[in-house]
FIPA-783868 format. One record per residue (C-alpha): residue in three letters; y, x, z. Coordinates in Angstrom, 1 decimal. Layout:
% FIPA-783868
<site "ALA",<Y,X,Z>>
...
***
This chain:
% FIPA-783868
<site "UNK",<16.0,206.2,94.1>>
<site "UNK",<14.5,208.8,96.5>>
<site "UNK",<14.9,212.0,97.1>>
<site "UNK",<11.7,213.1,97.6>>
<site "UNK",<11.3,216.9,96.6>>
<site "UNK",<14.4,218.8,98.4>>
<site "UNK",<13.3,221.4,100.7>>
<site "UNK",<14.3,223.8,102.7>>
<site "UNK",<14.1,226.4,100.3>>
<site "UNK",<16.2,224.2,97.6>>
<site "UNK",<18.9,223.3,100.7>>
<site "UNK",<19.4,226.8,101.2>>
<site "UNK",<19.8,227.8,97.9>>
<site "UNK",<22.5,225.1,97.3>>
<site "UNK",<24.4,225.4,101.1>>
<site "UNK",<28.2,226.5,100.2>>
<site "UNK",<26.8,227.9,96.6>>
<site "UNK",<29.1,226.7,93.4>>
<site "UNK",<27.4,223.9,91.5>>
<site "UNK",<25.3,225.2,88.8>>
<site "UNK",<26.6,225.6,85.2>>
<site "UNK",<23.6,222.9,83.8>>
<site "UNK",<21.5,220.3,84.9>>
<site "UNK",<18.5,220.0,83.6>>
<site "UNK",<17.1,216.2,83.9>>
<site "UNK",<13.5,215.8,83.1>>
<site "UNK",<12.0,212.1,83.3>>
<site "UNK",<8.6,211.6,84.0>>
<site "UNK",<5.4,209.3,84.3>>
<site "UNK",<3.0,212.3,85.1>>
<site "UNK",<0.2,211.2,82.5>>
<site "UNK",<1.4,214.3,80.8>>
<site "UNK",<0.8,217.3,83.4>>
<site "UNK",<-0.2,219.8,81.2>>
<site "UNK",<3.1,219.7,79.1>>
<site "UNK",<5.1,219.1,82.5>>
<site "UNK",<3.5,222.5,83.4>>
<site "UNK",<4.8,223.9,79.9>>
<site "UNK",<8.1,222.6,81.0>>
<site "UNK",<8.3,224.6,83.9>>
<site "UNK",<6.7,227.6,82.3>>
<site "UNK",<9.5,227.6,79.7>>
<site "UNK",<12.3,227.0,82.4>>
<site "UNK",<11.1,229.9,84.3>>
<site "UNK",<11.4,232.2,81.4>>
<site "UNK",<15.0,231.6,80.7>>
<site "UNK",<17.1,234.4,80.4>>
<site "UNK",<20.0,232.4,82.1>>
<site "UNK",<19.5,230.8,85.3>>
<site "UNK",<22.2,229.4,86.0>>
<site "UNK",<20.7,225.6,86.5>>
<site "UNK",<19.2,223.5,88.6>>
<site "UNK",<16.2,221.4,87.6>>
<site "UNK",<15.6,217.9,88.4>>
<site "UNK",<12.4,215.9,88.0>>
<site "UNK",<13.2,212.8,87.6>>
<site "UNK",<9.7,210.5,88.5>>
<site "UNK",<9.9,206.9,87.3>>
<site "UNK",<7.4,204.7,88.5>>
<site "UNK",<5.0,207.4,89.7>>
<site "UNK",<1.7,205.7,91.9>>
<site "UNK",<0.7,208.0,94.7>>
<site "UNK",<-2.0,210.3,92.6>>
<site "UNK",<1.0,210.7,89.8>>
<site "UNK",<3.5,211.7,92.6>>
<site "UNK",<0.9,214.1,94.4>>
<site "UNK",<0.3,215.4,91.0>>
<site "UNK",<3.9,215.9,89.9>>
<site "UNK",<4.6,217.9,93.0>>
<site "UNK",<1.5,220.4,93.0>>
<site "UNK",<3.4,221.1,89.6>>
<site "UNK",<6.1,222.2,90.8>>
<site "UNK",<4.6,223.7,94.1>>
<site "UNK",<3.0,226.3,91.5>>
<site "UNK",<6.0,227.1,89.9>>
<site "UNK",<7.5,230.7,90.8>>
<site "UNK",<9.9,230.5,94.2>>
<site "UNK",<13.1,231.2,91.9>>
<site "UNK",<12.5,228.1,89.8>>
<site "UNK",<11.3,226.4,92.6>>
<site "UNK",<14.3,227.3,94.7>>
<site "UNK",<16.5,224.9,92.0>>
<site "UNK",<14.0,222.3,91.8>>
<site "UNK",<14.5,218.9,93.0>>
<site "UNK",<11.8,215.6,92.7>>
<site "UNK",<13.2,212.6,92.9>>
<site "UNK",<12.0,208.7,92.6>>
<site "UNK",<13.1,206.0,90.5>>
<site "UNK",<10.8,203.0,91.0>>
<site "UNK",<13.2,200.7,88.8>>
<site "UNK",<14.3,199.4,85.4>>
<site "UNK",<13.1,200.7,81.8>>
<site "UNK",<12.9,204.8,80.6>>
<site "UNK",<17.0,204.3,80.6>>
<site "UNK",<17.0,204.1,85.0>>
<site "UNK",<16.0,207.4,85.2>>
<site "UNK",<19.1,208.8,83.2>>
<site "UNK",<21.8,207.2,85.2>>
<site "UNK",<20.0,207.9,88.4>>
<site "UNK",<19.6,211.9,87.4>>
<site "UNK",<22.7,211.7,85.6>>
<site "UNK",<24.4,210.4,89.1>>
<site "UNK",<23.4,213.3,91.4>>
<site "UNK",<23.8,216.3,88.8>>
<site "UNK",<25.5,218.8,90.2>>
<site "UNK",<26.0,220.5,87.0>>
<site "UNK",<28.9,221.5,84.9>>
<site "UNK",<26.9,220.4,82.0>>
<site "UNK",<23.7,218.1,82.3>>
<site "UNK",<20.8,218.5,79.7>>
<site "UNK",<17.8,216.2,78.9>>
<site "UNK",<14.3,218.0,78.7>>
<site "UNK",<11.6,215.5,78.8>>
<site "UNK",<8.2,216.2,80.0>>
<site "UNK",<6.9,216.7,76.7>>
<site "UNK",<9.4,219.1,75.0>>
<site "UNK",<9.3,222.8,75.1>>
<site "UNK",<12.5,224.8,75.2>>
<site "UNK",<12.7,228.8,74.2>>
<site "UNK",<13.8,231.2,75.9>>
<site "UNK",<17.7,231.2,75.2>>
<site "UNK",<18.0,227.7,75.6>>
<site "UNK",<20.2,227.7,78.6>>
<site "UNK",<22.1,230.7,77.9>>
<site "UNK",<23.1,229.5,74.2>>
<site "UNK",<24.6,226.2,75.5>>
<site "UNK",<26.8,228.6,78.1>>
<site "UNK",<28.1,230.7,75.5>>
<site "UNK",<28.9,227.8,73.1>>
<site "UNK",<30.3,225.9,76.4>>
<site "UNK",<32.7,228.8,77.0>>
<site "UNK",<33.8,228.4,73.9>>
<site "UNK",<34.6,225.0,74.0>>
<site "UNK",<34.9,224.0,77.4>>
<site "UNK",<34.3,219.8,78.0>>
<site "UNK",<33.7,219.5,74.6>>
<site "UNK",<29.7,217.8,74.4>>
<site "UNK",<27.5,221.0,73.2>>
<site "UNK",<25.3,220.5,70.3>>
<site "UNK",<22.1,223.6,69.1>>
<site "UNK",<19.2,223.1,66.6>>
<site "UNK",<15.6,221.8,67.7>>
<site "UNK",<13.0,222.3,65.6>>
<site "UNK",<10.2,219.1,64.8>>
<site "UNK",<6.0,219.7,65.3>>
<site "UNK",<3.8,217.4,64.9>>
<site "UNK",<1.8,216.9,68.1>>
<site "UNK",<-1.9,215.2,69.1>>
<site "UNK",<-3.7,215.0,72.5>>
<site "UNK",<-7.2,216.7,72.9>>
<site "UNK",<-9.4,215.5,75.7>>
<site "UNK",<-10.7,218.2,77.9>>
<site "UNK",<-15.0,217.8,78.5>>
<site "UNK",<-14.0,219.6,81.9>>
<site "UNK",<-11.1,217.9,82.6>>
<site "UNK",<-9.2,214.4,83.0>>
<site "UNK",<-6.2,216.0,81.6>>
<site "UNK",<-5.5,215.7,78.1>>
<site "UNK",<-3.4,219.0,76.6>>
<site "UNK",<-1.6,219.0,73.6>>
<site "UNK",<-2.5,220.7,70.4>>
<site "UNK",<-0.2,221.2,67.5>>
<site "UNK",<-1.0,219.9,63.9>>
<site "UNK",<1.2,221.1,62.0>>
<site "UNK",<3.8,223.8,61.4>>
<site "UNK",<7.6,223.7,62.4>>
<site "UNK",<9.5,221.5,60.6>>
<site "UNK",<13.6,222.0,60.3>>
<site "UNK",<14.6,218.2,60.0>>
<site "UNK",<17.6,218.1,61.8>>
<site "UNK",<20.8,219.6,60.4>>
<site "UNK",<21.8,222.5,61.5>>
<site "UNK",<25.3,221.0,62.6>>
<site "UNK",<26.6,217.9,64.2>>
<site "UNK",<28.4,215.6,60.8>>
<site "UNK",<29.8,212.5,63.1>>
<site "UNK",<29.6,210.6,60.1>>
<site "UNK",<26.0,210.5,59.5>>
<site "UNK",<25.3,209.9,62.9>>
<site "UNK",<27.0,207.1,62.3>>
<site "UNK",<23.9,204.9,60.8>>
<site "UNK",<21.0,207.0,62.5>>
<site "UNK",<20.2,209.4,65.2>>
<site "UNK",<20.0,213.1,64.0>>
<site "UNK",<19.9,214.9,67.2>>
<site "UNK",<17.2,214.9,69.5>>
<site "UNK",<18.3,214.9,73.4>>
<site "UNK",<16.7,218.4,73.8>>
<site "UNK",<19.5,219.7,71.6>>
<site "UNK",<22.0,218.4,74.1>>
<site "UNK",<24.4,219.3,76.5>>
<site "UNK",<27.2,216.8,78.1>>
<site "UNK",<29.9,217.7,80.0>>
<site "UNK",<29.5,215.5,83.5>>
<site "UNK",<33.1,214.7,83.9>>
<site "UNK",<31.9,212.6,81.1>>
<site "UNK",<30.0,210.6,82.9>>
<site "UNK",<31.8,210.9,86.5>>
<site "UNK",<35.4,210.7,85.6>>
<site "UNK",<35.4,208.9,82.3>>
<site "UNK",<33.0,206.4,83.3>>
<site "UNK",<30.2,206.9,80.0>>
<site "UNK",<27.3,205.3,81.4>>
<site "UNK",<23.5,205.1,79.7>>
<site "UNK",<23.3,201.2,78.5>>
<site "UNK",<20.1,200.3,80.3>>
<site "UNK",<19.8,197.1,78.5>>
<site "UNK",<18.8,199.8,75.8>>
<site "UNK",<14.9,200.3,75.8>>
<site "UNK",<15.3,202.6,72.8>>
<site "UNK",<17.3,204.7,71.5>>
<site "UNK",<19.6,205.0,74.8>>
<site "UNK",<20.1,208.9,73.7>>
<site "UNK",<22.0,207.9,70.4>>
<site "UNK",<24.2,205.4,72.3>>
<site "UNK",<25.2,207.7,74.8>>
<site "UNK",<25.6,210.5,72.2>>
<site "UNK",<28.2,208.3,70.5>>
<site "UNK",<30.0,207.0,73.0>>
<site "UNK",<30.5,210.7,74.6>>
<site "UNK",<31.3,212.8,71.0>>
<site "UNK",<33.5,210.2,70.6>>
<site "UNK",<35.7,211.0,74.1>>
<site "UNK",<34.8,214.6,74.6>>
<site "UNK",<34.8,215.4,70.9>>
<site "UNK",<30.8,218.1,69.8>>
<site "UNK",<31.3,221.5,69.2>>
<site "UNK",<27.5,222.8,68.0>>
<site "UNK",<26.0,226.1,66.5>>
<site "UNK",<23.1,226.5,64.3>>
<site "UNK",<20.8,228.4,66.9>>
<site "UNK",<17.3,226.8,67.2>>
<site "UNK",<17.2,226.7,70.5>>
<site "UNK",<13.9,224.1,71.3>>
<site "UNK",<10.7,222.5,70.0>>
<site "UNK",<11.1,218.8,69.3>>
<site "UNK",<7.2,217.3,69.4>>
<site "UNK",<6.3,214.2,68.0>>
<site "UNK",<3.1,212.5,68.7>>
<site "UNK",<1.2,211.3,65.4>>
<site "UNK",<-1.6,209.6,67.6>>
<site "UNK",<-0.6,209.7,71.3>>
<site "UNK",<0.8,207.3,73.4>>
<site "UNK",<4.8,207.9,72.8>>
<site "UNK",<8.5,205.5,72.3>>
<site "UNK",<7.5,204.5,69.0>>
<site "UNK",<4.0,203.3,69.9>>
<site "UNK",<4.8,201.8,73.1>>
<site "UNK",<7.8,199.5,71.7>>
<site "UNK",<7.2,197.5,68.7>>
<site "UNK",<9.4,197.9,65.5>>
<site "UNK",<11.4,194.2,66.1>>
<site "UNK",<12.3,196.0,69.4>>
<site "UNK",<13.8,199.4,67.4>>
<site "UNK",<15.3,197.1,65.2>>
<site "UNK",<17.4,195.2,67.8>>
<site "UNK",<18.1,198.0,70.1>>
<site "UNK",<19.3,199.7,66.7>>
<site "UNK",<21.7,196.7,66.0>>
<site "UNK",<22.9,196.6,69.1>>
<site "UNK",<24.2,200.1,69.1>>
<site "UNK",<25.7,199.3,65.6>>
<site "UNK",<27.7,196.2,67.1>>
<site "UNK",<29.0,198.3,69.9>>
<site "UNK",<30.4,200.9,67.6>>
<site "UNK",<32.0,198.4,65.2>>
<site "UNK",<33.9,196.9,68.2>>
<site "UNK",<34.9,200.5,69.9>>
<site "UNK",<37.7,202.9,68.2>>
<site "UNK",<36.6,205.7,66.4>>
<site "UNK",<38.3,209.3,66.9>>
<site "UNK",<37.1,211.0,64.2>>
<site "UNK",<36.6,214.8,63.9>>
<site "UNK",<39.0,217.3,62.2>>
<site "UNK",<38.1,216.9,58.5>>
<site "UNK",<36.5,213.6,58.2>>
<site "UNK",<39.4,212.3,56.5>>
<site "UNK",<38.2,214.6,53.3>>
<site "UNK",<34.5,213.3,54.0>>
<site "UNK",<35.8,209.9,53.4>>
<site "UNK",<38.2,210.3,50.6>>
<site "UNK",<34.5,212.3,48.8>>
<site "UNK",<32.4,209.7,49.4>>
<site "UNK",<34.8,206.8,48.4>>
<site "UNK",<35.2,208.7,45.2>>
<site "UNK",<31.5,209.4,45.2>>
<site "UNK",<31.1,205.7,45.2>>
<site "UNK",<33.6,204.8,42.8>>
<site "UNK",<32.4,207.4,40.3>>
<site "UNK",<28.4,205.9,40.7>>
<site "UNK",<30.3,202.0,40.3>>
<site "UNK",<31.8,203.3,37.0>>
<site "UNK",<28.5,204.9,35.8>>
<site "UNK",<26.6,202.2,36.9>>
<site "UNK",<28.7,199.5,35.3>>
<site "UNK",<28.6,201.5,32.1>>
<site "UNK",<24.9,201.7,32.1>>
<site "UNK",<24.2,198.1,32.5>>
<site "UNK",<26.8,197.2,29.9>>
<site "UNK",<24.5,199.0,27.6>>
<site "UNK",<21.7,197.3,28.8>>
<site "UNK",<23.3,193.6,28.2>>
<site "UNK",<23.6,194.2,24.9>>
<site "UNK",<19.7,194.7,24.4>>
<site "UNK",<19.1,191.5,26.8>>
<site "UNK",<18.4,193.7,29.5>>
<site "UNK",<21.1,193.5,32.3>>
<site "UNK",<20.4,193.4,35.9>>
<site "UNK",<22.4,191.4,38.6>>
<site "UNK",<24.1,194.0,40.3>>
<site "UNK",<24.9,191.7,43.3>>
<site "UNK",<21.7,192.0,44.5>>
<site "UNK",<21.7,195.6,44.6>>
<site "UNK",<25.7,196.0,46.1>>
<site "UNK",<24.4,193.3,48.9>>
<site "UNK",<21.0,195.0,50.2>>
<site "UNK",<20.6,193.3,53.7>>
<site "UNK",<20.3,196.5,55.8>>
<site "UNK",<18.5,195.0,59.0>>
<site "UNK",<15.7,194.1,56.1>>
<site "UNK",<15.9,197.8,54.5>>
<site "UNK",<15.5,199.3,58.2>>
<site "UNK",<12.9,196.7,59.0>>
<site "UNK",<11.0,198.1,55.8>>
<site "UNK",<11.2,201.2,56.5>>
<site "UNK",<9.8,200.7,60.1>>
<site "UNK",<6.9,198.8,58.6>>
<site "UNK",<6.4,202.0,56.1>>
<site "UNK",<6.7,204.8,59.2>>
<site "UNK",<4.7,203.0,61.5>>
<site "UNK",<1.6,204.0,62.8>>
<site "UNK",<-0.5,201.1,61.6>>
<site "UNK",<0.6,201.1,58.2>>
<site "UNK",<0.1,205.5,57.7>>
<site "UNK",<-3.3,205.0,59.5>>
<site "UNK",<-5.0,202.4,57.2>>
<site "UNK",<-3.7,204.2,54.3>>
<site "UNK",<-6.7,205.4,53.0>>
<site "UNK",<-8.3,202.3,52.7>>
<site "UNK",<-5.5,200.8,50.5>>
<site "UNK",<-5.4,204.2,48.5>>
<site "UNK",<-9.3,203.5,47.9>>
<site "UNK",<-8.8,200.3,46.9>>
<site "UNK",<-6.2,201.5,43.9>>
<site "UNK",<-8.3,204.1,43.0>>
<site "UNK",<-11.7,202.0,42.8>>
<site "UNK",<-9.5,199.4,40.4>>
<site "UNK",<-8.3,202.4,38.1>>
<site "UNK",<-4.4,201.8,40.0>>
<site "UNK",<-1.9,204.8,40.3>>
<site "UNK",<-1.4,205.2,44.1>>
<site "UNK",<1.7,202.8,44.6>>
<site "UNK",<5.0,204.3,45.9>>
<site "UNK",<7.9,202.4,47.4>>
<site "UNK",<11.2,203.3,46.6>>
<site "UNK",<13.3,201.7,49.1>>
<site "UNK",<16.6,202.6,48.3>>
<site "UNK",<16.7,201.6,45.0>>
<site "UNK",<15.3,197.7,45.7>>
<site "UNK",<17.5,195.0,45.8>>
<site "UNK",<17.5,192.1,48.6>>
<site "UNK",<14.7,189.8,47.0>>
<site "UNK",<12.3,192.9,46.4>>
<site "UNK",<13.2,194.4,50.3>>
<site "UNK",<12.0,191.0,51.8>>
<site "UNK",<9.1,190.4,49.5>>
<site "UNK",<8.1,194.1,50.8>>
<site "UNK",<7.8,192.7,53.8>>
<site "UNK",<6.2,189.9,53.1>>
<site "UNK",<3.7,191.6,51.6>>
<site "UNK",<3.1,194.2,54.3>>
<site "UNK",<2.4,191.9,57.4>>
<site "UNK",<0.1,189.7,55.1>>
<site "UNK",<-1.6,192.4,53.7>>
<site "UNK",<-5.7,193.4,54.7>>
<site "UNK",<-4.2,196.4,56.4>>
<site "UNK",<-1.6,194.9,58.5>>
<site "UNK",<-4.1,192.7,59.7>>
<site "UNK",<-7.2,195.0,60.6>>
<site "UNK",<-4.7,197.2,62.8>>
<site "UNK",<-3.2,194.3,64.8>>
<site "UNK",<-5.4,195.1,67.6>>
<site "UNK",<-4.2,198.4,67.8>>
<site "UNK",<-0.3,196.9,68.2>>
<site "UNK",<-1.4,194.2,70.8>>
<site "UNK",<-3.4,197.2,72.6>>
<site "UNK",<-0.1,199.7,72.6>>
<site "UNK",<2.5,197.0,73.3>>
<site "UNK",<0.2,196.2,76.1>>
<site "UNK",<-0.5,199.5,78.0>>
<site "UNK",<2.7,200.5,80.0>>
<site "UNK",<6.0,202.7,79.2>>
<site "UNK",<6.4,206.2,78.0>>
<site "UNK",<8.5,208.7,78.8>>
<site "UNK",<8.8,210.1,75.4>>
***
């Protein structure tokens, strides 16, 4: 790691000054300028400044560095001032975390990729909720927009241009429970106490090449306890077509790194937050009502020769249903769906929808089956070999 971007100005500003209520880490490639440039727009315009910014450059070549730095060159002297570049030239997008995470002088430290846009009152709602709840991890609201990449005819920078409206996926407050099977805060949303990572030792897993932001969320709620407030406090974008985590990694990847975070929390205590011992009597009862109902209704069904084995429903392999439902979300399957809707249509076929959640075991895997030896899976394997093939993202 090198310290590459603390000058003067930044060495005065810091000299026998108290350390900064948040850090702000933002990792970086620089193939993204122009939203780099948003990033330092929005950071200007908060109505809190009490943070320090750094830019954390992983694997930058010498035209990425040069470009990085005229970035923050032209951003105004006060954001400037709190500014610092540094250099990571090792590991996956993981490195970058520990090594910001390592020299945060922070009370709190926040991650703001390159590509993410935070309003206004970003800062100062995570400094109101943090006085309320002092050490506790610090949870707000960002909102989901879709996101493509148009290519400038004047330009070699690419600039991103929205495609669709906001979209309110995330909860609007932190259930430990759910995030118990899958990620439902984006890292934007966050804010961690450091002592989490300096005295009690909470480290990013860099063995991680996904998903490292759920892990750590996990293992720190589950120390330092979440308090969280429904204030939307940030834009979330996800790239449809552009170069992004999802595109760069291939699914089997997300599917280990995602079992691999499940194993660690089956092996690791869990302190659960006031009131989850009601969420758990609820959905045990929840469960034992739908057993009952579901019993009923297939005794009724026996007696018309209709039954179903209900072990293969009660024993769903889960690695296969996520695996499906990768194949389903991934960009090569959504992008060749037109030609499979065609095909339906010119044989006088309903458009065929795939209810995951209510197949059993056999049907999951012959899903799959079907999927990778399908016409569509096959035409767009260029486009996988061609993504897998063409460096790391930052986002």
């Amino acid at each position: 790691m090198h310290n590459i971007g603390l000058g003067s100005e930044v060495q005065d500003t810091y000299a026998g000054s108290r350390p900064p209520f948040l850090t702000v880490i933002t990792r970086t490639q620089g193939k993204r300028p122009v939203t780099l440039g948003d990033v330092l727009v929005a950071l200007a315009a908060q109505s809190c400044d009490d943070f320090e910014l750094l830019i954390v450059g992983h694997c930058l070549d010498m035209e990425s560095l040069a470009i990085v730095q005229q970035l923050i060159d032209g951003a105004p002297v006060s954001l400037r001032r709190r500014t610092t570049l540094l250099s990571v030239d090792r590991g996956n997008r993981t490195a970058p975390l520990n090594e910001g995470f390592s020299v945060a002088r922070g009370e709190y430290i926040s991650i703001l990729d390159d590509d993410d846009v935070p309003m206004a009152h970003w800062v100062e709602t995570f400094k109101d909720l943090a006085h309320r709840n002092p050490k506790n991890v610090l949870r707000a609201v960002a909102i989901k927009q879709q996101f493509d990449e148009v290519h400038s005819p004047h330009s070699s920078f690419v600039a991103p241009r929205a495609i669709t409206g906001f979209d309110k996926e995330y909860p609007s407050h932190f259930e430990f429970l759910d995030h118990l099977r899958i990620n439902q805060t984006p890292p934007i949303a966050l804010a961690f106490p450091r002592i989490a990572f300096v005295e009690l030792d909470i480290k990013f897993d860099e063995s991680l090449t996904t998903t490292e932001d759920w892990d750590f969320l996990m293992r720190t709620v589950n120390a330092c306890g979440i308090a969280s407030t429904s204030e939307i406090t940030a834009i979330y974008r996800w790239w449809t077509h552009a170069e992004s985590s999802r595109s760069v990694h291939p699914q089997e990847e997300w599917k280990k790194n995602h079992a691999h975070i499940l194993k660690k929390m089956d092996l690791a205590p869990l302190h659960l937050p006031v009131g989850s011992a009601r969420k758990l009597r609820d959905l045990l009862d929840r469960v034992d009502r739908l057993t009952a109902l579901t019993l009923e209704m297939n005794s009724r069904l026996a007696r018309h020769g209709q039954a179903i084995d209900l072990q293969e429903f009660q024993d769903v392999d889960t690695d296969a249903r996520a695996e499906l439902l990768a194949l389903l979300q991934s960009r090569s399957w959504r992008i060749s769906a037109p030609l499979r809707l065609a095909r339906r249509l010119l044989r006088g076929l309903p458009p065929n929808v795939i209810d995951v959640g209510a197949m059993s075991t056999s049907q999951v895997n012959e899903a799959i089956r079907s999927i990778r030896a399908s016409s569509s899976w096959r035409i767009t394997a260029v486009m996988r070999k061609w993504k897998t093939g063409n460096g790391r993202s930052s986002g």
